[in-house]
C-alpha positions in Angstrom: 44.1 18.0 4.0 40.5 18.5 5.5 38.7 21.4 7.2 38.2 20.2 10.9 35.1 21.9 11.4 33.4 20.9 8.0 35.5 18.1 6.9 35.1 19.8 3.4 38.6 18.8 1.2 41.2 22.1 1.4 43.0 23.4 -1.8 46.9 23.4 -2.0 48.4 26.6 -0.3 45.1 27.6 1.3 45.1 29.9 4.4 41.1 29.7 4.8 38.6 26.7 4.4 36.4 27.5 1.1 33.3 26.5 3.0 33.5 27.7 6.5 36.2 29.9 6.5 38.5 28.1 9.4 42.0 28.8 9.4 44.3 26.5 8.3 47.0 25.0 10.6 50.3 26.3 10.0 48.9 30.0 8.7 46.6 30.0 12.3 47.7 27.8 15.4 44.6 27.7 16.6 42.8 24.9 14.6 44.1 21.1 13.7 43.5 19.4 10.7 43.8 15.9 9.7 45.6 14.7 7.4 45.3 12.1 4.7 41.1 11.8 4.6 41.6 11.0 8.8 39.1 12.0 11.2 38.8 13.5 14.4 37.8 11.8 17.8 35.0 14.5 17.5 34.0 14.0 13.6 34.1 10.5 14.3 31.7 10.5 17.3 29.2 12.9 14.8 29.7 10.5 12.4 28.5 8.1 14.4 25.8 9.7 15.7 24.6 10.4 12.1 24.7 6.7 10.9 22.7 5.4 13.8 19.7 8.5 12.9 20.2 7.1 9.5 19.6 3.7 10.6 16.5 4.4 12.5 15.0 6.9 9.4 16.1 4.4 7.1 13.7 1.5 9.5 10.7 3.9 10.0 10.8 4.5 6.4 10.7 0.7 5.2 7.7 0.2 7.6 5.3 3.0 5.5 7.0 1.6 2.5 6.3 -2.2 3.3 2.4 -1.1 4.1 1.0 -0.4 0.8 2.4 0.9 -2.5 0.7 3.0 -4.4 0.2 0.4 -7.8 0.7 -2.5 -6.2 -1.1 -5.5 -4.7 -3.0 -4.9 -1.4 -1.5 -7.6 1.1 -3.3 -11.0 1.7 -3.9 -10.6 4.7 -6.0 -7.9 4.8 -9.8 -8.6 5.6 -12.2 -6.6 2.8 -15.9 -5.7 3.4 -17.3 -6.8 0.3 -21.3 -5.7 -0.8 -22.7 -9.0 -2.8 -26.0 -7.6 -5.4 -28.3 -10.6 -5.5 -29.9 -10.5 -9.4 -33.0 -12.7 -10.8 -32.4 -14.9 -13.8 -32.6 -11.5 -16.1 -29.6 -9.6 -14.6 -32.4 -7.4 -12.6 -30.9 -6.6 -9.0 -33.4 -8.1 -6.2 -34.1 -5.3 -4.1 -36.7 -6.8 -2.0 -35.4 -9.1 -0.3 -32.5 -6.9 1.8 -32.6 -4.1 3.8 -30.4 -1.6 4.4 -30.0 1.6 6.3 -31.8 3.9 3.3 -34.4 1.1 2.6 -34.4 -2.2 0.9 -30.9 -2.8 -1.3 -30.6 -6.3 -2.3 -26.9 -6.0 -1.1 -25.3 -8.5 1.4 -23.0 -7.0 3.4 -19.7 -10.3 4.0 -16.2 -9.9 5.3 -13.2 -11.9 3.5 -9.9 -11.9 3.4 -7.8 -10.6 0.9 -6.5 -14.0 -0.9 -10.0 -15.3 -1.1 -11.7 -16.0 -4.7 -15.5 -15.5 -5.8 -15.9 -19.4 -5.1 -15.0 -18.7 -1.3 -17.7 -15.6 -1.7 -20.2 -17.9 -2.9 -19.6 -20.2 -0.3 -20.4 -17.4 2.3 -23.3 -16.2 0.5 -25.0 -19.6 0.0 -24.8 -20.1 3.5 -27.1 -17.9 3.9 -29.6 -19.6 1.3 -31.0 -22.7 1.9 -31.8 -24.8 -1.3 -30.6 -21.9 -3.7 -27.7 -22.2 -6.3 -25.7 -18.9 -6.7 -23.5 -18.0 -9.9 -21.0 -15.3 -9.4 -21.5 -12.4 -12.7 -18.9 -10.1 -14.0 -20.3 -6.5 -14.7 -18.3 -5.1 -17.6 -19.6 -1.8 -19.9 -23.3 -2.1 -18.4 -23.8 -6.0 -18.9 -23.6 -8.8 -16.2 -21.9 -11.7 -17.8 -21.4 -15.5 -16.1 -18.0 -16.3 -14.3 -16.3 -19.4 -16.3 -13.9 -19.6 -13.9 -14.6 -18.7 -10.5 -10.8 -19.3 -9.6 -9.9 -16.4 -11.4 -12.2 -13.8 -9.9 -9.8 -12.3 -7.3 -10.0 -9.1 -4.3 -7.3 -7.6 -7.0 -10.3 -7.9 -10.0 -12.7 -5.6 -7.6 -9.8 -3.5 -6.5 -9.5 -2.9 -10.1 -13.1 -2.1 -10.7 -13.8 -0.1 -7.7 -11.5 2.2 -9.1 -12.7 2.6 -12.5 -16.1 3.1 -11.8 -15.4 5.2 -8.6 -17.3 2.5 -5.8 -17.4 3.5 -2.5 -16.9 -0.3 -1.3 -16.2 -3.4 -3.1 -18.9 -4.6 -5.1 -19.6 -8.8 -6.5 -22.9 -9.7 -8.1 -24.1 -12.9 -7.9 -27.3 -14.8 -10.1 -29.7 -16.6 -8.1 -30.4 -19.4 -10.6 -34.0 -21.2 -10.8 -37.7 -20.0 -11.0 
C-alpha cells in the first residue's frame, strides 16, 4: 500500500505514513490509498505535470550542453579572428609595415572559419601580397620552425597554444620568403 499524499511505500499494520504522517485508511476514514503501486487521478495528473517540466529541463539543458564543452573541439562552424605576425627570412617579426591601434604591429588582423587549415590562411594573407611567397612557421619553446605540412596546422593547434601561453587572440606567423 502507498501514502496518497506522498506516494511514499507504507509498512504492514501501519496507522500513520512514515513520511508525512497521513492516516491510513481503515484506522482513519478520511484518506484513500491505493493499492498494489496504483495511482490516483490526482498523482497521476502531478505526475504528469512533472515529466513534461522534465522534458523541457532535460531540452534546455542539451542546448548549453551541445554549445561548447569544456575539453572538447570548438564547432566548425564557428568563424575565428586570427592575428597573422609577418617575419623576415631570420624569424625577426616585421613591425613596420602594419599598423595597429598602439602603433606599428606587423600583425594582420583575418577572419576564418573554424575547419580552415594554415594553407587556407595563407591563401588570405597572400592576397594581400602581390609577388610575395608566404611560409606558415610553428613557434614552439621560443623558436619559429617551418610548417612541413600545412594540412596539419588546424584552429584546434592555436586553440591549443593560445592556451598555454595565455594569448589574448589567436596567433599564426608566417615567413615572408625572398630578399
Amino acid at each position: 500500500m502507498f501514502c496518497i499524499n506522498c506516494a511514499e511505500k507504507l509498512y504492514d499494520g501501519a496507522k500513520f505514513c512514515h513520511q508525512c504522517g497521513t492516516a491510513v485508511p481503515g484506522k482513519a476514514a478520511s484518506v484513500s490509498v491505493c493499492k498494489g503501486g496504483t495511482l490516483s487521478e490526482e498523482g497521476e495528473q502531478s505526475l504528469l505535470s512533472l515529466k513534461k517540466k522534465f522534458e523541457i529541463f532535460k531540452e534546455k539543458s542539451l542546448k548549453k550542453r551541445s554549445l561548447v564543452h569544456k575539453g572538447s573541439k570548438e564547432p566548425e562552424s564557428l568563424s575565428h579572428n586570427l592575428g597573422v605576425q609577418i617575419l623576415d627570412r631570420n624569424y625577426k617579426a616585421v613591425k613596420r609595415v602594419f599598423q595597429g591601434p598602439s602603433g606599428f604591429t606587423g600583425i594582420i588582423h583575418i577572419s576564418v572559419d573554424g575547419a580552415s587549415t594554415s594553407k587556407t590562411w595563407k591563401e588570405v594573407v597572400q592576397a594581400k601580397f602581390k609577388n610575395c611567397k608566404l611560409t606558415v612557421c610553428r613557434y614552439e619553446e621560443g623558436v619559429c620552425h617551418k610548417c612541413v605540412n600545412e594540412d596539419e596546422y588546424t584552429i584546434s593547434n592555436l586553440l591549443e597554444e593560445k592556451r598555454k601561453k595565455h594569448l589574448k587572440e589567436l596567433r599564426c606567423y608566417m615567413m615572408v620568403e625572398g630578399k
